[in-house]
C-alpha positions in Angstrom: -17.9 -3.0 -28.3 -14.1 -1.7 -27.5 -13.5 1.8 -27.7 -10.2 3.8 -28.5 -8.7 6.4 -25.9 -5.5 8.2 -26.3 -3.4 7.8 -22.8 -0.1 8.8 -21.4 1.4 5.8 -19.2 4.7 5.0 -17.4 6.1 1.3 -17.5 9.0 0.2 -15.5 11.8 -0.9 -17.5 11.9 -4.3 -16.1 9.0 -6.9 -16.0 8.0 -8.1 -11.7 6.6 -11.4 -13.0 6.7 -13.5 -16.3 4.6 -16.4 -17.2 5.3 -18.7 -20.5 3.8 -16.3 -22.4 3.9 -12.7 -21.3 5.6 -10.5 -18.7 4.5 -8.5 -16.2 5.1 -5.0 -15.5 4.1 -2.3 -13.4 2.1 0.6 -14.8 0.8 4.3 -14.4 -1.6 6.1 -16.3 -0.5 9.6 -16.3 -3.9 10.9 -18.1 -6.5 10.2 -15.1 -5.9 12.0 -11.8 -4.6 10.8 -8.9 -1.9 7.8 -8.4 -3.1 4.3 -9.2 -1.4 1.4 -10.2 -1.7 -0.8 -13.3 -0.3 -3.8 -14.4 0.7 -4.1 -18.6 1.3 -7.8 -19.8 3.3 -7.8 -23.1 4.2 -10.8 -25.4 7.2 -12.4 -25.0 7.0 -13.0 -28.6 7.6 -10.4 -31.2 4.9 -10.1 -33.5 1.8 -11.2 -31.6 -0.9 -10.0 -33.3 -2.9 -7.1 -31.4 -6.3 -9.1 -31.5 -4.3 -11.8 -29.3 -4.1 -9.2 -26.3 -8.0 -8.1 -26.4 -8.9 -12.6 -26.7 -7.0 -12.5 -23.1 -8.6 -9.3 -22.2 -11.9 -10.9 -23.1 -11.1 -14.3 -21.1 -10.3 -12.7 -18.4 -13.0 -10.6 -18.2 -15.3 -13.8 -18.6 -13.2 -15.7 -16.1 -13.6 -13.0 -13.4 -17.2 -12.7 -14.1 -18.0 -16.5 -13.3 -15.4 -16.6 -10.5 -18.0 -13.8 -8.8 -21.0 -15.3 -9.8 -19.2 -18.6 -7.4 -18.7 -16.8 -4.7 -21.9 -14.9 -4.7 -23.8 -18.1 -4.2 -21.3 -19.8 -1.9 -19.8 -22.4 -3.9 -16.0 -22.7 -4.7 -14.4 -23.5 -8.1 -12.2 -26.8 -7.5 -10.1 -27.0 -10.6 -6.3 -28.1 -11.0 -5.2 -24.2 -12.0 -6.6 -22.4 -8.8 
């Protein structure tokens, strides 16, 4: 289940990295204390719908998950995109 919260961030004005589909920039969230760094990936294409960024969210959250569960019993994912 997503929730909403209303934050106050900073993005640099240019992007450090861009894929085919999305650039990379660097991000701070002015609403939590102290001085970490985030990283916002916006669509290189205007109009992507919304529900398009939480499906990547989602992946990669799934990704990550499995990537863990590898390396927490000792084997290594061979695939071509590593």
């Amino acid at each position: 289940m997503w929730r909403q919260t209303l934050v106050n961030v900073v993005i640099e004005r240019a992007p450090f990295a861009a894929g085919a589909m999305r650039a990379a920039y660097h991000m701070r969230d002015l609403s939590t204390p102290g001085d970490r760094a985030f990283v916002a990936k916006i669509a290189k294409v205007a109009g992507t719908p919304v529900a398009q960024y939480f499906d990547d969210v989602r992946m990669q959250t799934e990704a990550q998950k499995w990537r863990s569960e590898e390396r927490r019993v000792g084997k290594e994912c061979r695939s071509r995109w590593s």
